[in-house]
N, C-alpha and C positions, 0 to 999 in steps of 0.2 A: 372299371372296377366297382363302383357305384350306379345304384338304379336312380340317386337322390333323396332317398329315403334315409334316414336315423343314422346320418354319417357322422352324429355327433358322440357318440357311444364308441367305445374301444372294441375294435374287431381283432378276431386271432390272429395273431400274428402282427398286431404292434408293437414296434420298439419300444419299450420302455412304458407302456400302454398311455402313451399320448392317443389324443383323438383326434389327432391332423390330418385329414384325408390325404394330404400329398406329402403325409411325412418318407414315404415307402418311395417317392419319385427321386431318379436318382440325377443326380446334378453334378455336372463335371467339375471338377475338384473338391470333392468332399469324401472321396476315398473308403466309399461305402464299400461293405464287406460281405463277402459270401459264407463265411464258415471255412472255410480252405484257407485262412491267413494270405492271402491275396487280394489285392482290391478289386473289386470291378470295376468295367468301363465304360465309362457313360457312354461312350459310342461303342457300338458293335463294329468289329474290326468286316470293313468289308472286303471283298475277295477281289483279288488284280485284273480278274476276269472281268468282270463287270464294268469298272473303272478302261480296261481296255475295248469294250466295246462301246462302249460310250463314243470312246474319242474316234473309232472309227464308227460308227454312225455321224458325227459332227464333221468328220472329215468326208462323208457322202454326199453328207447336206448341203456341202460348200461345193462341192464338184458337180452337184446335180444341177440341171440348167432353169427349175425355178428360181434354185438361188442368185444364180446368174444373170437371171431378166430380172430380179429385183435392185439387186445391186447395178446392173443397169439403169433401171430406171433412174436411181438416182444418183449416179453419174451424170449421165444425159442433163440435170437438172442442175445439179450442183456444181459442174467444173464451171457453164457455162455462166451462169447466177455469180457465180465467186467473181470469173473474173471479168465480168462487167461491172458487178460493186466493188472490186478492189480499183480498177481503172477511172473508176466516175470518182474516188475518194482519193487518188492520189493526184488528180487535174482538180478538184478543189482544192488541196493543199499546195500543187506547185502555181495553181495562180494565184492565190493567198501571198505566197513570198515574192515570188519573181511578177506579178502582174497589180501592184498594190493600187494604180489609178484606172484601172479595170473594175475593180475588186469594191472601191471607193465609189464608183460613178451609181449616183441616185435614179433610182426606178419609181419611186412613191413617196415622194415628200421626204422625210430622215432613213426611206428604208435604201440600203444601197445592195448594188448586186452580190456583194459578200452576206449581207443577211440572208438572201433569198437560196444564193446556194446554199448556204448554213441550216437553212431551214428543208432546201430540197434532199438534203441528209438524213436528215430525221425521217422527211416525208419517205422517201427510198428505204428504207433500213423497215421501216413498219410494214410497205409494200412489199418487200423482198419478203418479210416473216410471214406474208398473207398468201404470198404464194406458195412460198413453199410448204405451208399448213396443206392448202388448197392440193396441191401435186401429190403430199405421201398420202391424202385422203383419196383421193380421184384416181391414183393411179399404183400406188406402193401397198397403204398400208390391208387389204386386204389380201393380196398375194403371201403380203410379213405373216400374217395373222395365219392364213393355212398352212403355210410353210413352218412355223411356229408351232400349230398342233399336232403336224405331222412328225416332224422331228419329235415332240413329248411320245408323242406315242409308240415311236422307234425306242426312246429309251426307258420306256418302260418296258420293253420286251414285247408288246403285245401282238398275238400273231396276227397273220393275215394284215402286216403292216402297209398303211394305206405309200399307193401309190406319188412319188414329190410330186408330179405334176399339177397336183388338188385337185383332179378329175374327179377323183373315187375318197369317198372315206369307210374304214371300219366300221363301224357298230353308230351308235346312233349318240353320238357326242353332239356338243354346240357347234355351231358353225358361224 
């Protein structure tokens, strides 16, 4: 609406000749008015069309086998990850209770082997989050990333819609 220049000045067609560059911007509940004694809507009503092709484009995306090897992959990483730290954290806890002159018995001067698992806890929990960093980078998150542009670009309608695979893209977007 503005080049930047002299937006301080009342242009035709202000309200009330304020010289508020965004007094004309309309903003949902404020019941701004067309002349027809009707309000208008701050959102434009959009069409079921649209809203339905959407969901089946998202429902393509899900069925097409990039999505498939993605979500794989971390499958693959994460049942297996879970439950090895869910097993390794419930055997420090049941020897904790049921193993307590185990748990007592000295490795290093006052440190006892309950510290050490205690601390092999924390140690594991940072390694698990380095890996798994390590993994969506190495092996997910660029497959995410195309599969991601391509989906944007299915809904935005654009023709000649690139191929899920990520072989091929449209027009000369980022990659």
């Amino acid at each position: 609406m503005h080049d930047g220049r002299d937006t301080a000045r009342p242009r035709a067609g202000d309200r009330g000749g304020t010289s508020d560059p965004w007094h004309d911007a309309p903003t949902s509940g404020w019941r701004e008015w067309d002349g027809t004694d009707t309000p208008v809507s701050a959102v434009p009503a959009q069409p079921a069309r649209q809203e339905r092709s959407a969901a089946v484009v998202y429902l393509e995306v899900q069925r097409s086998a990039a999505f498939q090897e993605v979500r794989g992959r971390y499958r693959r990483f994460v049942v297996p990850a879970v439950a090895i730290f869910f097993t390794w954290y419930v055997a420090y806890v049941v020897a904790a209770t049921s193993a307590p002159g185990l748990m007592a018995r000295p490795v290093a001067g006052s440190v006892n082997v309950a510290m050490v698992a205690g601390l092999g806890q924390f140690a594991s929990t940072f390694l698990l989050t380095w890996l798994y960093a390590r993994h969506a980078r190495l092996r997910r998150d660029r497959l995410a990333l195309e599969l991601r542009w391509d989906t944007q670009e299915m809904t935005r309608g654009i023709d000649n819609a690139v191929r899920l695979n990520g072989s091929a893209r449209s027009g000369g977007g980022p990659r």
